[in-house]
C-alpha positions as CSV (number, residue, x, y, z in Angstrom):
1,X,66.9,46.6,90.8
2,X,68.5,43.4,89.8
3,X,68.9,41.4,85.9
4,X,70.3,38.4,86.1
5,X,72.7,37.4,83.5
6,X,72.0,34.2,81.3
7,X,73.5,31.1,81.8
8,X,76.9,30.5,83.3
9,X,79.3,32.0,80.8
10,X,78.1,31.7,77.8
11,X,75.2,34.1,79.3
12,X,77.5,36.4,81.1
13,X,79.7,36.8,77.8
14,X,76.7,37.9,75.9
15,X,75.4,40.1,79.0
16,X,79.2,41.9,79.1
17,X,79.6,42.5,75.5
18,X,76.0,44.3,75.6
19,X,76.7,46.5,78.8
20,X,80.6,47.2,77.7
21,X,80.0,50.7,77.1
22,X,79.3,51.8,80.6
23,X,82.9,50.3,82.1
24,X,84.8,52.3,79.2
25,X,85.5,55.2,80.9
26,X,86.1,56.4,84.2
27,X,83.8,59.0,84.1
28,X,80.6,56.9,83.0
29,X,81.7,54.5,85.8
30,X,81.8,56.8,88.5
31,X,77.8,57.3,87.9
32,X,77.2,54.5,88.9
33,X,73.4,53.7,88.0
34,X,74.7,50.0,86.6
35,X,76.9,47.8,88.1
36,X,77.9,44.3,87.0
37,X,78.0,41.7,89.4
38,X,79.8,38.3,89.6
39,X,78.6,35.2,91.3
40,X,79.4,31.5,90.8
41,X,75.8,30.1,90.7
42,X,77.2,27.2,92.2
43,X,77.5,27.5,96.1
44,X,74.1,26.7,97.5
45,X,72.1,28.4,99.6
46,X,74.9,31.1,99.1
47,X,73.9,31.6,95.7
48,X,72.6,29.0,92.7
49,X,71.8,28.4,89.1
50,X,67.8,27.9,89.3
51,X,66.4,25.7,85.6
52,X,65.7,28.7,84.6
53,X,68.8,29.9,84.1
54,X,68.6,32.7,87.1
55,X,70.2,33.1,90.6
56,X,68.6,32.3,93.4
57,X,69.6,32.0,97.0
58,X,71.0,34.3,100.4
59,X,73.2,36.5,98.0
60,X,70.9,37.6,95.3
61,X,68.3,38.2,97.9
62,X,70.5,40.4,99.9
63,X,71.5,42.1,97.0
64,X,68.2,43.4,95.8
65,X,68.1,45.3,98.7
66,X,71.8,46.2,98.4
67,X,71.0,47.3,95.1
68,X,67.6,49.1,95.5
69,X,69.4,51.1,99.0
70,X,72.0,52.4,96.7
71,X,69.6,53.0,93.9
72,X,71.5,50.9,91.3
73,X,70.9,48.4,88.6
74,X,72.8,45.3,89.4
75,X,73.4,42.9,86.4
76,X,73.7,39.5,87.7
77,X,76.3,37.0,85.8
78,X,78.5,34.0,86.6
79,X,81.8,33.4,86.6
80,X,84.5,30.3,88.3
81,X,85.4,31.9,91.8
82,X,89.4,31.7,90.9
83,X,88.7,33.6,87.9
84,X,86.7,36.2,89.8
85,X,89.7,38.4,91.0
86,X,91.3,38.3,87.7
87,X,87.7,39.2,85.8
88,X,87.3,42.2,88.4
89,X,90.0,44.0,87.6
90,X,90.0,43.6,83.5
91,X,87.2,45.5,84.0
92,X,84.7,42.6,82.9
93,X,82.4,43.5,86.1
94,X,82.0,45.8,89.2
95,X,81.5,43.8,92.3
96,X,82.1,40.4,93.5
97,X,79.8,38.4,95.3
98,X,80.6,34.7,96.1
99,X,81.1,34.2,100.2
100,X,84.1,35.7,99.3
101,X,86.2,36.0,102.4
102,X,88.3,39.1,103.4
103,X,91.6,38.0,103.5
104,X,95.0,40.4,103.9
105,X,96.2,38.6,100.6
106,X,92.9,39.7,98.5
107,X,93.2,43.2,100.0
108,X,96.6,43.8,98.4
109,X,94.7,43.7,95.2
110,X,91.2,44.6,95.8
111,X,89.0,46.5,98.2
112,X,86.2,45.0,100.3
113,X,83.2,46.3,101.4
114,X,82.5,46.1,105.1
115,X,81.2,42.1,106.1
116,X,77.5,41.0,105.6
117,X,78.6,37.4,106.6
118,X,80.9,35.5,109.3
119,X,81.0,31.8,109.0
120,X,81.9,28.6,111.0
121,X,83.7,26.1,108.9
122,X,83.4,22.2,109.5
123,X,84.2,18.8,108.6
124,X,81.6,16.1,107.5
125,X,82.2,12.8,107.2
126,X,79.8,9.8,106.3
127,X,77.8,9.3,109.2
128,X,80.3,11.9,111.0
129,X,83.4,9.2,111.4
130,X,87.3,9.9,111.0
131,X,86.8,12.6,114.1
132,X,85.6,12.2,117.4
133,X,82.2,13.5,119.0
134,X,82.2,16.7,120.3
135,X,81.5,16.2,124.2
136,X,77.9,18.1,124.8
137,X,78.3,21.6,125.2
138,X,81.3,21.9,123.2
139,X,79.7,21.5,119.7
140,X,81.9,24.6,118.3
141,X,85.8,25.5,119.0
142,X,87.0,29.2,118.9
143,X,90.2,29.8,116.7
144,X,92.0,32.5,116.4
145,X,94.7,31.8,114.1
146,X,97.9,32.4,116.8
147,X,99.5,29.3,116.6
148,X,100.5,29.1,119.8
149,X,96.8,29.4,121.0
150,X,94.7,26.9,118.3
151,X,98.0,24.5,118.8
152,X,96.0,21.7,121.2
153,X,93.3,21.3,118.5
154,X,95.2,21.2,115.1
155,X,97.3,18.6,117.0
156,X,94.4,16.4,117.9
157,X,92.7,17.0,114.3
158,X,96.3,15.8,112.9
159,X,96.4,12.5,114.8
160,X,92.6,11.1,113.7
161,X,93.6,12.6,110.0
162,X,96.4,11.2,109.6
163,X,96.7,9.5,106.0
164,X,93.5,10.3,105.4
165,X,92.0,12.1,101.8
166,X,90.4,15.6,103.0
167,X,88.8,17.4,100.3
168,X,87.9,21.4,99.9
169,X,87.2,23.8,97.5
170,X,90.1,25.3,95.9
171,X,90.6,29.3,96.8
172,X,88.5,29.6,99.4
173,X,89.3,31.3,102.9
174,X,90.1,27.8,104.5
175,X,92.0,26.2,101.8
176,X,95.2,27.8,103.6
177,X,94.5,26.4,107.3
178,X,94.2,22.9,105.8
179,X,97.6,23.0,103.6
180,X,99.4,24.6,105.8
181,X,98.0,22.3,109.5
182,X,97.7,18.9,107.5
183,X,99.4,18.7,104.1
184,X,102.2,16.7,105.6
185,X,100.2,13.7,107.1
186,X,97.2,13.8,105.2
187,X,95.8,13.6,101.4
188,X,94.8,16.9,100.2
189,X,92.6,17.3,97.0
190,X,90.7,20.0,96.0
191,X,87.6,20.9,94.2
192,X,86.3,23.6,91.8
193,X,82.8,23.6,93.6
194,X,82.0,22.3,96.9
195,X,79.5,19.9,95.3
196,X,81.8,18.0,93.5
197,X,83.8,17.3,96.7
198,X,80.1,16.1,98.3
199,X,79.9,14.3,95.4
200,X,83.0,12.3,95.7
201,X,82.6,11.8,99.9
202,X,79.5,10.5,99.4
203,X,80.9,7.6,96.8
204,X,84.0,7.2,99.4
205,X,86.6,8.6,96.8
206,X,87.9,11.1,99.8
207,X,87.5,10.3,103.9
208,X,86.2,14.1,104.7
209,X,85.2,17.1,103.5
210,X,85.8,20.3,104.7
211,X,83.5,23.9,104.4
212,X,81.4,26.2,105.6
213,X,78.6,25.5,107.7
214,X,76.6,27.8,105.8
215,X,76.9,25.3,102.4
216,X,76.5,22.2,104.9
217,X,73.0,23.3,105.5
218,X,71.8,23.2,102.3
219,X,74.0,20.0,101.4
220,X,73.4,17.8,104.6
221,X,69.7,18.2,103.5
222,X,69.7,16.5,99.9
223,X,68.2,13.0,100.4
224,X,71.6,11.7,98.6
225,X,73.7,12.9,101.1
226,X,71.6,11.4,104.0
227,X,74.6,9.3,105.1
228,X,77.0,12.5,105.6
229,X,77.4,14.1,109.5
230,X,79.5,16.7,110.7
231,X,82.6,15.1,112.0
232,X,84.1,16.5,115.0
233,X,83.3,20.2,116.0
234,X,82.4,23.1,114.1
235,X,85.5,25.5,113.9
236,X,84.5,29.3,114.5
237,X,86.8,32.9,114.9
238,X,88.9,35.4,113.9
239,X,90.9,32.0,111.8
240,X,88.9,32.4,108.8
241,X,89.6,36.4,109.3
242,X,87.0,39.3,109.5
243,X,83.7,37.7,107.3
244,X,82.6,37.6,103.7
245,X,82.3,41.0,102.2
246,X,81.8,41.9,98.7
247,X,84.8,42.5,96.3
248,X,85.5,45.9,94.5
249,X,88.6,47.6,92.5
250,X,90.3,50.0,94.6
251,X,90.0,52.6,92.1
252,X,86.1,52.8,92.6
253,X,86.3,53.8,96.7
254,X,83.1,55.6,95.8
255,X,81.2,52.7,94.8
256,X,82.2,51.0,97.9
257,X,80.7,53.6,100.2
258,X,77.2,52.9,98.3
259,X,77.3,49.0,99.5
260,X,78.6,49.7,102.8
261,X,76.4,52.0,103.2
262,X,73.9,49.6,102.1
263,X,75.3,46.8,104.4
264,X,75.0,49.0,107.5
265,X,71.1,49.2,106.8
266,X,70.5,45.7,106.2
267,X,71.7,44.7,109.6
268,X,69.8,47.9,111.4
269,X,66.5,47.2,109.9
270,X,67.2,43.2,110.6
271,X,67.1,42.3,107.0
272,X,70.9,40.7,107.2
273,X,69.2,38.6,110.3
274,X,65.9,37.4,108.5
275,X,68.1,36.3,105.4
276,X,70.7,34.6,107.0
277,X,67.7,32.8,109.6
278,X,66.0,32.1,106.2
279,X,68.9,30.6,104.2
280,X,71.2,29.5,106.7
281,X,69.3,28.7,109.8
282,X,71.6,30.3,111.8
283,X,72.5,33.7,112.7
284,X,75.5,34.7,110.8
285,X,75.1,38.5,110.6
286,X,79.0,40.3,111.0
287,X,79.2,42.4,114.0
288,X,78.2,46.1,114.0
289,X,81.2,47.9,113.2
């Protein structure tokens, strides 16, 4: 079962101070029959503020049935994704749940659940210029992250970017690939949301944005973004590492077991498939581990 918090944080503030009690000790916690959960409300169709004030979108979908498989009350709230980590582990919530990425630097601090997502990144331009098209049949490029391999293609996406402005979303996955690949011949300025970078492509204050293909979706369909086109190919593999998972303390291994459990049903029973078809248009289930 699933409450959402109120509003961004003023709602989740109020939601906490009520629902304190159950993270004050370790023995309550380990219960588990609540859980506080901590999404952005901002990343459409991952997850969005609706007028009312609740979430909607592919990850509060997939977690009702997270939640219900586990037999747990989830307690929705919001929270700024660099804030998230930091929230998580003053004990302000339980799980994190923002297309959060699994990345060897997050898993020094916190413990992931096994991946419900694995997402192509891309760059859109207005009306897909600054890159080249994509000769037909080789729409997507596989990258591993070996530099030695991916070196052909971050060479040819450094010679069109050249002194151009690319904008991303600050501590995301891909934030790293495009400091460390273009930082030294192109302008680099990052977002809190991705829709404030859409925002500022559309009214030609950067040359190109950069993000998932899952947020494109949504975006590329808003009639104010009409004039925006992927730019080049979409950029796929083990690069942005193993998938989006949810975040947990390492202290609370158990509670991780429940959602991986959890997880692993949602892809047998095809739920993970119809949500991602639903929200994303594209199949972006993880593969069976």
């Amino acid at each position: 079962m699933i409450k959402a918090g109120g509003r961004r944080l003023a709602g989740w503030i109020g939601g906490f101070v009520a629902g304190a009690a159950i993270l004050m000790t370790p023995a309550q916690a380990k219960e588990w029959t609540k859980v506080r959960v901590a999404l952005t409300g901002a990343y459409e169709p991952w997850n969005f503020t609706l007028p009312n004030g609740k979430l909607g979108g592919f990850e509060p979908e997939l977690l009702e049935y997270l939640c219900a498989h586990a037999k747990l009350e989830c307690i929705l709230g919001t929270q700024d994704f660099n804030g998230m980590i930091p929230a998580l582990q003053a004990g302000k919530f339980d799980v994190l749940m923002d297309s959060m990425s699994i990345t060897e630097e997050r898993r020094k601090v916190i413990a992931f659940s096994r991946p419900y997502a694995a997402t192509p990144v891309a760059f859109v331009a207005v009306d897909g210029d600054v890159l080249p098209k994509p000769e037909e049949g080789k729409a997507t490029v596989y990258l591993t992250g070996d530099d030695a391999h991916d070196k052909p293609v971050i060479d040819e996406l450094r010679k069109h970017l050249k002194g151009k402005t690319i904008g991303l979303q600050t501590g995301v996955s891909y934030t790293a690939f495009i400091e460390k690949h273009f930082k030294d011949v192109a302008r680099i300025r990052l977002y809190k949301t991705a829709a404030e970078h859409t925002l500022d492509l559309v009214a030609g204050r950067i040359d190109v944005a950069f993000d998932a293909i899952t947020y494109w979706t949504a975006a590329l369909e808003r009639p104010e973004n009409k004039k925006l086109a992927y730019a080049g190919q979409i950029i796929t593999g083990p690069v942005w590492g193993e998938g989006e998972a949810l975040g947990i303390r390492k202290s609370d291994d158990d509670l991780r077991k429940k959602f991986d459990d959890a997880i692993a049903a949602a892809l047998e029973d095809g739920t993970l498939l119809k949500l991602s078809q639903k929200w994303f248009k594209a199949d972006l289930t993880p593969k069976a581990e």
